[in-house]
C-alpha positions in Angstrom: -34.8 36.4 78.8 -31.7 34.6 80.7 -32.6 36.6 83.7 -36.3 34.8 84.0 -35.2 31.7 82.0 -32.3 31.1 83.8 -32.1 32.9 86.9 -35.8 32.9 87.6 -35.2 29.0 86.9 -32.6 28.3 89.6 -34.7 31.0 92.1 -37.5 28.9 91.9 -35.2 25.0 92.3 -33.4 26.6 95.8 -36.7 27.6 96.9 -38.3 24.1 96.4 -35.1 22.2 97.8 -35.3 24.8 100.6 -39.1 24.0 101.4 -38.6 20.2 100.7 -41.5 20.7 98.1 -42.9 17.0 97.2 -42.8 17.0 93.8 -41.4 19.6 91.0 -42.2 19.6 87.1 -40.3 21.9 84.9 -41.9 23.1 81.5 -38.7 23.9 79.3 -39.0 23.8 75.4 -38.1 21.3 73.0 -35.9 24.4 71.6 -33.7 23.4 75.0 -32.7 20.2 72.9 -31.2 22.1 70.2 -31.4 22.4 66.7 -29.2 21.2 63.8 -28.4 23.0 60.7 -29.7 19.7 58.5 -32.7 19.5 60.6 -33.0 15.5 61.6 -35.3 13.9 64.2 -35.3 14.7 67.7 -35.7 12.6 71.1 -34.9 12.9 74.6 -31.7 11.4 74.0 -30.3 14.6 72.1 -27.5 16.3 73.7 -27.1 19.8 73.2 -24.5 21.0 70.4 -23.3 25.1 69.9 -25.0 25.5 66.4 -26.1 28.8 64.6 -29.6 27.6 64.2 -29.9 27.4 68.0 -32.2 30.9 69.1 -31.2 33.0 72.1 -34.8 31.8 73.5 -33.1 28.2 73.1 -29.7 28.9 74.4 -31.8 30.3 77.9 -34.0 27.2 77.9 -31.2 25.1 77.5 -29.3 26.7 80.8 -32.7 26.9 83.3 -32.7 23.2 82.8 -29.2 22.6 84.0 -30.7 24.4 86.7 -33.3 21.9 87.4 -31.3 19.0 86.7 -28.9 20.3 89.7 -32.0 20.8 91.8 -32.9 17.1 91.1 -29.1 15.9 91.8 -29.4 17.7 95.7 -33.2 15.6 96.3 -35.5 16.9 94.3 -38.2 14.7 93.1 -38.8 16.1 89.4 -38.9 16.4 85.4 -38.6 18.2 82.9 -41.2 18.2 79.7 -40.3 19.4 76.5 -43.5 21.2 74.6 -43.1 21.7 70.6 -44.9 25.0 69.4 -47.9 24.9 71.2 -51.2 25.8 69.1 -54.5 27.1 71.0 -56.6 29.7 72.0 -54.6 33.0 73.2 -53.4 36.4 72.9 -53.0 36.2 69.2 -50.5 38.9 69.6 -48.0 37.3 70.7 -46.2 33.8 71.3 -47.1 31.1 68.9 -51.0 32.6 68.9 -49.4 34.6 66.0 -49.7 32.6 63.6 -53.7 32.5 63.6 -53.5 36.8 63.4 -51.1 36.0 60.5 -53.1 34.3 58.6 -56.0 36.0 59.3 -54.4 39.2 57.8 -54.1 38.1 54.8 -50.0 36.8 55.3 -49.1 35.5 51.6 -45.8 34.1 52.1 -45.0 30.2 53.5 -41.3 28.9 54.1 -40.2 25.1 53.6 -39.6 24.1 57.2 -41.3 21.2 59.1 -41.5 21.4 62.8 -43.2 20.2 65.8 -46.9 21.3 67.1 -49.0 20.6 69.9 -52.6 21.4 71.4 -51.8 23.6 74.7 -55.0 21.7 76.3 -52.8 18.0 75.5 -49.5 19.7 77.2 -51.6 20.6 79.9 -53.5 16.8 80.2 -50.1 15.4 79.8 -48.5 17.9 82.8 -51.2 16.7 85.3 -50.6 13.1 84.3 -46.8 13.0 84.6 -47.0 15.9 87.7 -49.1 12.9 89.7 -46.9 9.9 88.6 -44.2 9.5 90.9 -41.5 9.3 87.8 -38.4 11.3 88.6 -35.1 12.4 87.1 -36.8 12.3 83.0 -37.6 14.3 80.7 -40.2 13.9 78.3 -40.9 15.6 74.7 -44.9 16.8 74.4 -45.5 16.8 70.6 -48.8 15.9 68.7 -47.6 15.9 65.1 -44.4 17.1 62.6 -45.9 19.4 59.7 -44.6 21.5 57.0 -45.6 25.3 57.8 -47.3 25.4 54.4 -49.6 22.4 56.1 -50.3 24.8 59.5 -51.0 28.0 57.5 -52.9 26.2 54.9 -55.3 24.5 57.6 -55.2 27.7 59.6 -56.5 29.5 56.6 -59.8 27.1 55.6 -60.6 27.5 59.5 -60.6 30.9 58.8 -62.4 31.3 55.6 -59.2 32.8 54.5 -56.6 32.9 51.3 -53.6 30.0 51.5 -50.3 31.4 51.6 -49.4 31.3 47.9 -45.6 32.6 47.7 -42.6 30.6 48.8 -39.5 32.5 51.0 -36.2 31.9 49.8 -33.0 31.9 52.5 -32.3 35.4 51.0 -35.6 37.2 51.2 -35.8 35.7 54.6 -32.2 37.5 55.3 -34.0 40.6 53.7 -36.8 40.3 55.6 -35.6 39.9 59.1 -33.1 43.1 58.4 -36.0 45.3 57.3 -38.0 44.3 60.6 -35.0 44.6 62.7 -34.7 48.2 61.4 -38.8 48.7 61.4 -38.6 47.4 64.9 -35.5 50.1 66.1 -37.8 52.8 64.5 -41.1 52.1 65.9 -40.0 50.3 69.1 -42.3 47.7 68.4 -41.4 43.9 68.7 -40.1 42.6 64.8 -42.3 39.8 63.3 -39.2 38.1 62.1 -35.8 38.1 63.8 -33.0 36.6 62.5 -33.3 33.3 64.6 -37.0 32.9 63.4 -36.2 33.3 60.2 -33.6 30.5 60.7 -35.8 27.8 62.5 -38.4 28.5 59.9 -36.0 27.1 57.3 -35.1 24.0 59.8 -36.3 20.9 58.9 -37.2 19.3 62.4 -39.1 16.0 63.6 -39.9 15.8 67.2 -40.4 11.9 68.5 -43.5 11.6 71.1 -43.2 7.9 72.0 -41.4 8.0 75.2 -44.4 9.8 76.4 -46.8 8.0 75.1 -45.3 4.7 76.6 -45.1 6.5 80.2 -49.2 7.6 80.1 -50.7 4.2 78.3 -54.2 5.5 77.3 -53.1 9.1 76.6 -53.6 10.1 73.1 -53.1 13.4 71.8 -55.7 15.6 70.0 -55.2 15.6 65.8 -53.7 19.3 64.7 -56.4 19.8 62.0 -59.5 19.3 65.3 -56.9 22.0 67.4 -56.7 24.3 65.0 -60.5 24.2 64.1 -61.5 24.6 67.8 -58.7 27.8 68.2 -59.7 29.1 65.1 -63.7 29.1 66.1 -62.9 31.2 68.9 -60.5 33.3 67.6 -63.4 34.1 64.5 -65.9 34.7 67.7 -63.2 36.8 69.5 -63.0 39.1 66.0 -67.0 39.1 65.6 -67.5 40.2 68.9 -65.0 43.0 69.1 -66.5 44.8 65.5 -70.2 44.8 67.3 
């Protein structure tokens, strides 16, 4: 992950400063901004603090866009955009698709966190947008709402025709829970579902702010979570229905 994240990063900045490439737009995370152990709301402002709650996948998001901001320091013309969990149509076997196959199968337990979404069609409207301004040296945060995951899994579930997560996690049967996937995982060599920095962020209470980017594209408005999730989970429904015939 800090070989593609980081190196990969900095790979791809020399290249572009070597090839005097016009314009350069870096898709990092809003995990690069860091977490906080108390939660709190986030905005471009936020500088980076060490904390437990930050994930490895932060930590290497964090780094690839030092990266990018020395690429932009030696001419570059570039940002950087800051996507919360993106929610869409995918591979629901990975990524943040997930959470759809989660809930689909019947996944009874919900944890108290609030965190940051966002339609992966509105990142990419807002990419084009910014990627054909000529605004350099920003960064902007791409988020559509905050919601409690009770809120996701519960709409997930009535797009689905499915059972609402009923059973709230605790900090220790999270703890529990992440050990016995860790050890599932060594056994069966198969990714865990939990890890110990998922389990964390899913405790984190986290508000991500959207208004610098809705002041830098006037007339861009981003699609509602509960119309995102309905169109994703449609698909993912036909996806299922077509694979049984």
């Amino acid at each position: 992950m800090y070989q593609v994240n980081v190196e990969g990063t900095a790979n791809v900045v020399n290249i572009a400063l070597e090839k005097n490439i016009r314009r350069f737009v870096h898709i990092s995370s809003v995990a690069s901004l860091g977490r906080t152990a108390n939660g709190g709301s986030v905005n471009e402002e936020k500088k980076w603090e060490e904390s437990k709650v930050n994930t490895h996948y932060a930590k290497s998001k964090y780094k690839g866009e030092l990266e990018v901001w020395r690429g932009i320091s030696e001419g570059l013309s570039g940002i950087i955009l800051n996507p919360s969990t993106l929610l869409g149509y995918g591979d629901w076997n990975s990524s943040s698709c997930a959470i759809f196959k989660k809930v689909y199968d019947g996944f009874n337990w919900y944890t108290p966190g609030i965190n940051g979404f966002v339609d992966v069609e509105d990142t990419a409207r807002a990419t084009i947008a910014l990627m054909e301004s000529n605004i350099t040296e920003q960064r902007y945060i791409i988020n559509g709402d905050n919601w409690l995951f009770k809120k996701l899994q519960d709409t997930i579930a009535d797009s689905m025709g499915k059972k609402k997560p009923s059973h709230k996690t605790t900090p220790l049967l999270l703890d529990i829970a992440w050990r016995m996937e860790n050890f599932k995982s060594f056994v069966t060599g198969k990714r865990p579902l939990l890890t110990r920095d998922s389990a964390r962020v899913a405790q984190s209470k986290t508000y991500f702010e959207n208004n610098k980017l809705l002041g830098a594209l006037p007339g861009f408005s981003f699609t509602s979570l509960e119309q995102s999730i309905g169109n994703a989970a449609k698909k993912y429904l036909n996806g299922v229905n077509h694979s049984s015939h």
